[in-house]
N, CA, C and O atoms as a GROMACS GRO file, in nm:
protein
  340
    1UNK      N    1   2.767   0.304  -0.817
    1UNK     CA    2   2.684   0.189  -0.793
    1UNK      C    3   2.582   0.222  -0.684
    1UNK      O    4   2.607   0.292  -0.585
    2UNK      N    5   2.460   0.162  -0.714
    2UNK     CA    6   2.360   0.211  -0.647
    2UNK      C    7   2.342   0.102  -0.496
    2UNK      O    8   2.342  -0.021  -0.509
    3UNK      N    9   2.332   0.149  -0.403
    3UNK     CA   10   2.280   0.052  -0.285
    3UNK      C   11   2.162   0.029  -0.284
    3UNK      O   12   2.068   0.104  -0.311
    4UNK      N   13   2.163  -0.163  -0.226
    4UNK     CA   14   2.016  -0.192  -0.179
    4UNK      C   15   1.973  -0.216  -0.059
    4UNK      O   16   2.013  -0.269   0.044
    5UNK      N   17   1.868  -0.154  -0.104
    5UNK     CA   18   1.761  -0.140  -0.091
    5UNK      C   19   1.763  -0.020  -0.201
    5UNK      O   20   1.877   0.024  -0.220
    6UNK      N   21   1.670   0.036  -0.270
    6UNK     CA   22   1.703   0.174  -0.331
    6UNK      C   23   1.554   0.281  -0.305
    6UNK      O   24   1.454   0.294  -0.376
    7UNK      N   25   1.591   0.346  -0.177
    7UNK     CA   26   1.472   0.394  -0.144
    7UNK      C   27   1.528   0.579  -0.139
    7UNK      O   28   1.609   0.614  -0.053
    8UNK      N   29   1.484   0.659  -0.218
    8UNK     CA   30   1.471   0.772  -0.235
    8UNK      C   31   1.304   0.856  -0.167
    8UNK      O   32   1.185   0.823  -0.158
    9UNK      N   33   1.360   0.936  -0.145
    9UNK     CA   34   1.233   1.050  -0.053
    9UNK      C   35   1.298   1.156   0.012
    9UNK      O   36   1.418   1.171   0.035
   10UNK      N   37   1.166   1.252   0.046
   10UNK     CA   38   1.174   1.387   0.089
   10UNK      C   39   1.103   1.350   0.221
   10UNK      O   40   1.050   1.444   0.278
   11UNK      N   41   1.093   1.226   0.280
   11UNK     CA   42   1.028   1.219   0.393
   11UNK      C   43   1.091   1.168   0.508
   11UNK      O   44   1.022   1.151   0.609
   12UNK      N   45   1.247   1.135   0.508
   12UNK     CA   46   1.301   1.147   0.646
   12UNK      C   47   1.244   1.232   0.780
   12UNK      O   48   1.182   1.160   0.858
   13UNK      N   49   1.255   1.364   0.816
   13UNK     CA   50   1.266   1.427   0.844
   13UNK      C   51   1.094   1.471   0.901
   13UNK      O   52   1.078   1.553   0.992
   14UNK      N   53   1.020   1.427   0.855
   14UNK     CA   54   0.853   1.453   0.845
   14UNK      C   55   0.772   1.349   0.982
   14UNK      O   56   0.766   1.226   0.994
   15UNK      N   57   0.711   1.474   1.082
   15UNK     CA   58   0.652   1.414   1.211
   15UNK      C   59   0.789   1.396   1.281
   15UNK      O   60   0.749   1.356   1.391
   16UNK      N   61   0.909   1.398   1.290
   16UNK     CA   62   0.971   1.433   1.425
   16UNK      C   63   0.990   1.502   1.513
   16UNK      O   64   0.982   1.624   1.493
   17UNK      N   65   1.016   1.462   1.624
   17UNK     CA   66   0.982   1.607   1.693
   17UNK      C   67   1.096   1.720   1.725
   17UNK      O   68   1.095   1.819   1.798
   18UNK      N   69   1.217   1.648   1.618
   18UNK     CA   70   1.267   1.782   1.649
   18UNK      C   71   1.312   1.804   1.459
   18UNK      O   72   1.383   1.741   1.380
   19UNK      N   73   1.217   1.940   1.450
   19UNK     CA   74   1.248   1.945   1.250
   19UNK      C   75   1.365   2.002   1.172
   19UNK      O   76   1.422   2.104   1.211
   20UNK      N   77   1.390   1.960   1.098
   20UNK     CA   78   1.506   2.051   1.015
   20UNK      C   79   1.567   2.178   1.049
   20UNK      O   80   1.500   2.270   1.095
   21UNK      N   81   1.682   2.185   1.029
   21UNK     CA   82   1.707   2.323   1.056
   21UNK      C   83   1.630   2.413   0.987
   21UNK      O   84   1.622   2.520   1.047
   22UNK      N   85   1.573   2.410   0.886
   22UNK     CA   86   1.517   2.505   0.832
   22UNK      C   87   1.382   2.470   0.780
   22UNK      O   88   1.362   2.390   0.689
   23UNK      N   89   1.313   2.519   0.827
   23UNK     CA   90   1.107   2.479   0.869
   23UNK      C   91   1.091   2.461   0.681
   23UNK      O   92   1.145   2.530   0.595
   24UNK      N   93   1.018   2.371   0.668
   24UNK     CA   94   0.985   2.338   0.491
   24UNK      C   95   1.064   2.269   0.428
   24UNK      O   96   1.015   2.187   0.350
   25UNK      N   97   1.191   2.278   0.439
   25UNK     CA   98   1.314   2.206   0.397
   25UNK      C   99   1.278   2.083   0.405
   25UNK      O  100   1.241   2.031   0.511
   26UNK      N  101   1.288   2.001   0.253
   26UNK     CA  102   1.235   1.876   0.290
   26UNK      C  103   1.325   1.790   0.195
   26UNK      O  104   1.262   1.744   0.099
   27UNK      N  105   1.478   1.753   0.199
   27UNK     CA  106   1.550   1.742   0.077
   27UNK      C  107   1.544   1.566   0.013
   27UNK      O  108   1.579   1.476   0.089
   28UNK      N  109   1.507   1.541  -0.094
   28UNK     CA  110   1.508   1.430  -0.146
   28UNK      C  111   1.629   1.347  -0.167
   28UNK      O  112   1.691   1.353  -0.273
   29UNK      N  113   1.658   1.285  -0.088
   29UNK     CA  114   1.765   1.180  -0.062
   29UNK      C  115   1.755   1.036  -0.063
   29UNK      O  116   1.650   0.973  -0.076
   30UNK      N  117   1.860   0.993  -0.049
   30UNK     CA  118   1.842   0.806  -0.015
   30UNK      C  119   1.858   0.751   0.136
   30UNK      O  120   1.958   0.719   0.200
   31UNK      N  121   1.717   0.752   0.168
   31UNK     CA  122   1.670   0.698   0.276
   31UNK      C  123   1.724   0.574   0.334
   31UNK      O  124   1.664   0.541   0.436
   32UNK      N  125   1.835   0.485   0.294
   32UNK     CA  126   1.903   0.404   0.337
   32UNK      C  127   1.852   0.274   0.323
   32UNK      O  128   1.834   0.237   0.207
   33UNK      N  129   1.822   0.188   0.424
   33UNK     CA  130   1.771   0.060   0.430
   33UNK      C  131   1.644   0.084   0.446
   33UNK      O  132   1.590   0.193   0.465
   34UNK      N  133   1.578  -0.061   0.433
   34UNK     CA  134   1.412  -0.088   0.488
   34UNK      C  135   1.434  -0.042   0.637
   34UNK      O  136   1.373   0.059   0.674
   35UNK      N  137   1.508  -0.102   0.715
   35UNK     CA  138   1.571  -0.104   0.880
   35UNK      C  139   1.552   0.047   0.922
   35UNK      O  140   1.505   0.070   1.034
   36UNK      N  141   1.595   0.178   0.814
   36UNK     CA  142   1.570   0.281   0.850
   36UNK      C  143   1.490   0.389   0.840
   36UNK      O  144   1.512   0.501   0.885
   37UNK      N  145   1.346   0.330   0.747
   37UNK     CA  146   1.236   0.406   0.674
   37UNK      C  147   1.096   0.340   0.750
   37UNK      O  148   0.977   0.371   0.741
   38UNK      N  149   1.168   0.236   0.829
   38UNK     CA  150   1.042   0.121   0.850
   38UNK      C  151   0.980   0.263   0.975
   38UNK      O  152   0.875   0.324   0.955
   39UNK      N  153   1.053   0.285   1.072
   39UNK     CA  154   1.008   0.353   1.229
   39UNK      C  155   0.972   0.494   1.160
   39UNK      O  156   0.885   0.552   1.223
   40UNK      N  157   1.014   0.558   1.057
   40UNK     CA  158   0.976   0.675   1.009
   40UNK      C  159   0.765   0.618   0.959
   40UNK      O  160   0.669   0.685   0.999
   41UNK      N  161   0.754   0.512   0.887
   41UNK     CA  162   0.608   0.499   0.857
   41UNK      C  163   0.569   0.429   1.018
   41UNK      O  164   0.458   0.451   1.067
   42UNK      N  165   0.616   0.391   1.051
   42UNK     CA  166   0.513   0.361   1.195
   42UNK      C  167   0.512   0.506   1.305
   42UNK      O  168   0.435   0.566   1.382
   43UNK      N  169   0.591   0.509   1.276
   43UNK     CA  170   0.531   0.690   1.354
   43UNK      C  171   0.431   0.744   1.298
   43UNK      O  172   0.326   0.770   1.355
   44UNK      N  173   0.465   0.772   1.132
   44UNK     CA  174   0.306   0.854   1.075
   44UNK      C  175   0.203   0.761   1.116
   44UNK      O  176   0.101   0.816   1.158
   45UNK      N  177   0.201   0.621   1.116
   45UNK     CA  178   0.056   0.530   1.188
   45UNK      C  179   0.030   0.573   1.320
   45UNK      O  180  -0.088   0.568   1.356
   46UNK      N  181   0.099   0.608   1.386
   46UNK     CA  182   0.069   0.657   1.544
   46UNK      C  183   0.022   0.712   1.510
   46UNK      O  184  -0.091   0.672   1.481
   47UNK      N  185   0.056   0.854   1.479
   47UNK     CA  186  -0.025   0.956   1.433
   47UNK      C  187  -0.148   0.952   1.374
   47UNK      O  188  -0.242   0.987   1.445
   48UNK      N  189  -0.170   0.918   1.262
   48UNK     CA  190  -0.290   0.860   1.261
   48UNK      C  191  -0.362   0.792   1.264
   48UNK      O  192  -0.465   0.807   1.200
   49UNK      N  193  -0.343   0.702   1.329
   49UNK     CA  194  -0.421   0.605   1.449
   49UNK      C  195  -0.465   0.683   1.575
   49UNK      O  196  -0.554   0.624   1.636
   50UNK      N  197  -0.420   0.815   1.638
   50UNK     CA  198  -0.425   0.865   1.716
   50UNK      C  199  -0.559   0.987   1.710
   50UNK      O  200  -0.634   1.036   1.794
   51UNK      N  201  -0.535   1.003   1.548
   51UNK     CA  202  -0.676   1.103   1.517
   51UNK      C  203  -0.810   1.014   1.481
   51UNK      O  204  -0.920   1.034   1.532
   52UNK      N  205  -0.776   0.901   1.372
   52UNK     CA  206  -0.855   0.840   1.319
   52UNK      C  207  -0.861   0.686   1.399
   52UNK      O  208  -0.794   0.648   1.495
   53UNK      N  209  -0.977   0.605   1.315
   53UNK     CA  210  -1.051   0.477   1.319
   53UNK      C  211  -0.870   0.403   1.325
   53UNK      O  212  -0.798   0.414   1.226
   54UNK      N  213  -0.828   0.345   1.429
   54UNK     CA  214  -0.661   0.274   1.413
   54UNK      C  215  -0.704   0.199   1.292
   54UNK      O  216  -0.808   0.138   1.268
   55UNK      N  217  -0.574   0.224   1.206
   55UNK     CA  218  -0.518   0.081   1.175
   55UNK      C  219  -0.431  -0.036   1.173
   55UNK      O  220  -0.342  -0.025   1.257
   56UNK      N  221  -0.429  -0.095   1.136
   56UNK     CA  222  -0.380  -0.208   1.204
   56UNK      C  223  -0.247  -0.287   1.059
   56UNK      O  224  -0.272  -0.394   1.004
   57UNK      N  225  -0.112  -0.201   1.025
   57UNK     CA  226  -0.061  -0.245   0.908
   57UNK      C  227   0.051  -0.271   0.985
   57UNK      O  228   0.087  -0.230   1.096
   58UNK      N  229   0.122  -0.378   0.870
   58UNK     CA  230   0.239  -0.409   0.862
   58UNK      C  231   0.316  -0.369   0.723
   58UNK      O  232   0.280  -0.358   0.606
   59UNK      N  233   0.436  -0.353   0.789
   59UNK     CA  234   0.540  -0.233   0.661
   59UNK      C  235   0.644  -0.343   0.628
   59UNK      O  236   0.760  -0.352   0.668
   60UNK      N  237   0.579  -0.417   0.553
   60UNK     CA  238   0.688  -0.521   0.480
   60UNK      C  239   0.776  -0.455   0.409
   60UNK      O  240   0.746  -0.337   0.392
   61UNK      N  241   0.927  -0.508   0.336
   61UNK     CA  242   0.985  -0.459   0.225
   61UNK      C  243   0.926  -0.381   0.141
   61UNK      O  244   0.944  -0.259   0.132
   62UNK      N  245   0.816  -0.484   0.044
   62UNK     CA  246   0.772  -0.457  -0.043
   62UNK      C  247   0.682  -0.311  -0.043
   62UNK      O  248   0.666  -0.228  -0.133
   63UNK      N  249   0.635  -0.317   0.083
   63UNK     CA  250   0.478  -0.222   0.130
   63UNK      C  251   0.578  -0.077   0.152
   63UNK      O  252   0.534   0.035   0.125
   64UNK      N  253   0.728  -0.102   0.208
   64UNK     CA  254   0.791   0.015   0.239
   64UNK      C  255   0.810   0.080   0.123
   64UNK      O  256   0.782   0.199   0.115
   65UNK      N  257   0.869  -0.004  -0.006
   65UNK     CA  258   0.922   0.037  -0.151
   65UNK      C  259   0.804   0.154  -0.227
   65UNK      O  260   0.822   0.259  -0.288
   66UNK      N  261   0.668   0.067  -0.184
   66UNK     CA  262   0.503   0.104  -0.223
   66UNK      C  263   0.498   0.268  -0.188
   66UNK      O  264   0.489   0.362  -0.267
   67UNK      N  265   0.507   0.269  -0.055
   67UNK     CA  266   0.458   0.352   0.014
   67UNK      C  267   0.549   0.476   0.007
   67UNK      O  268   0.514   0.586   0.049
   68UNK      N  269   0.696   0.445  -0.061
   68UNK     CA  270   0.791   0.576  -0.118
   68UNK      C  271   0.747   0.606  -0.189
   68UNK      O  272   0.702   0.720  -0.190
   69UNK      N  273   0.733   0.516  -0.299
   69UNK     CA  274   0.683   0.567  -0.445
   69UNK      C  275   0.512   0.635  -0.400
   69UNK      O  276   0.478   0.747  -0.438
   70UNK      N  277   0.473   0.595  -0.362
   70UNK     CA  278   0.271   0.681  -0.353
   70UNK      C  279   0.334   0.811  -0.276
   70UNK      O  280   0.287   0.918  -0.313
   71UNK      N  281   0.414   0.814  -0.195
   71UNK     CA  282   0.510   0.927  -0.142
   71UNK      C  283   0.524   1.055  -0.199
   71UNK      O  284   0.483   1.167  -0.169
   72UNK      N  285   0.595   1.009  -0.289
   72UNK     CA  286   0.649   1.068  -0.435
   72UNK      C  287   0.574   1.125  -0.472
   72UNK      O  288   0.552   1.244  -0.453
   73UNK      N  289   0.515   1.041  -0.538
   73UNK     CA  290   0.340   1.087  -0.656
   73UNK      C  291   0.276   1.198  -0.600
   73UNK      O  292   0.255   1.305  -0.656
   74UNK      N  293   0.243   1.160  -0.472
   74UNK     CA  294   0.145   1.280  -0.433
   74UNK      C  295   0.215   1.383  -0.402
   74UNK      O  296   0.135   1.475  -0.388
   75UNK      N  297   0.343   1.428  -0.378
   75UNK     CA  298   0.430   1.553  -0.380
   75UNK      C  299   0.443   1.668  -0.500
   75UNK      O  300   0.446   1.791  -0.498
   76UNK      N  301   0.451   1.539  -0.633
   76UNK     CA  302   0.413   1.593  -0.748
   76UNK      C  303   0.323   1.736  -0.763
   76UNK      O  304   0.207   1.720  -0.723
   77UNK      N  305   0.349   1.853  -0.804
   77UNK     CA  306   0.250   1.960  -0.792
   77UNK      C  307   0.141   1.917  -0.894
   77UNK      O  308   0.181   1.863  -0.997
   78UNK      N  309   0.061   1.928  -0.884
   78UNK     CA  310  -0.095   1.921  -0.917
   78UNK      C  311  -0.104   1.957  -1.030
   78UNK      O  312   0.012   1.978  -1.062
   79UNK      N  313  -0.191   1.987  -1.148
   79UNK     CA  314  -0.196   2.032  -1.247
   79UNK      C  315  -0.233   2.205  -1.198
   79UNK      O  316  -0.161   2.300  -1.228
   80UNK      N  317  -0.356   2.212  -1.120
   80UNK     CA  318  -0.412   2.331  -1.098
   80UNK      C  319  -0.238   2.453  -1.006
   80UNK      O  320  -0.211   2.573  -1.018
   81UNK      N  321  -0.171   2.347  -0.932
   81UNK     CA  322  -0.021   2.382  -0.911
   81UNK      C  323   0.071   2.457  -1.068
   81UNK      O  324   0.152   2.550  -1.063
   82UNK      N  325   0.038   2.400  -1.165
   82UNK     CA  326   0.094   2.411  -1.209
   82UNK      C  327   0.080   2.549  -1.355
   82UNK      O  328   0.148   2.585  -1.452
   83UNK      N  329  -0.039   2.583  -1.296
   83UNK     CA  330  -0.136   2.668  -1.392
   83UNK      C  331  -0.215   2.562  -1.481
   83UNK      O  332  -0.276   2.609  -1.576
   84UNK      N  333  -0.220   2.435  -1.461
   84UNK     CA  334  -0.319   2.403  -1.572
   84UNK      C  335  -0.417   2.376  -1.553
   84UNK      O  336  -0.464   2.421  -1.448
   85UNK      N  337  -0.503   2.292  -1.637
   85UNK     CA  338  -0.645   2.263  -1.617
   85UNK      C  339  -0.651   2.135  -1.522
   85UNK      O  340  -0.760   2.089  -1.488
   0.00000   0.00000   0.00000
């Protein structure tokens, strides 16, 4: 049986300051609650709020669920990744 919240990712671990035991290692797991994915996306906003124009978001449920999945997607290797066109 699956737990809710059902949030899967390779992005625990990404912008802390202390990294994986093993540099690249980025293992796709279940990220737990909203409660524990929420401070993982407001750190990457520091961050870039810190290079770029701030912005100014809030990481609702829904926006957290969003923001795994666009997560995801863009991890996906590329076509040109993949030898194709």
């Amino acid at each position: 049986m699956l737990a809710e919240p059902c949030l899967f990712g390779d992005y625990k671990t990404v912008g802390l300051p202390e990294p994986p035991a093993e540099p690249g290692l980025r293992l796709y797991e279940d990220l737990g609650s909203y409660e524990a994915v929420k401070p993982l996306w407001e750190h990457l906003l520091g961050g870039y709020n810190a290079k770029q124009k701030p912005m100014q978001l809030i990481f609702f449920e829904d926006a957290l669920e969003h923001l795994t999945r666009i997560e995801r997607t863009l991890r996906l290797p590329q076509a040109s990744e993949r030898g194709g066109k």
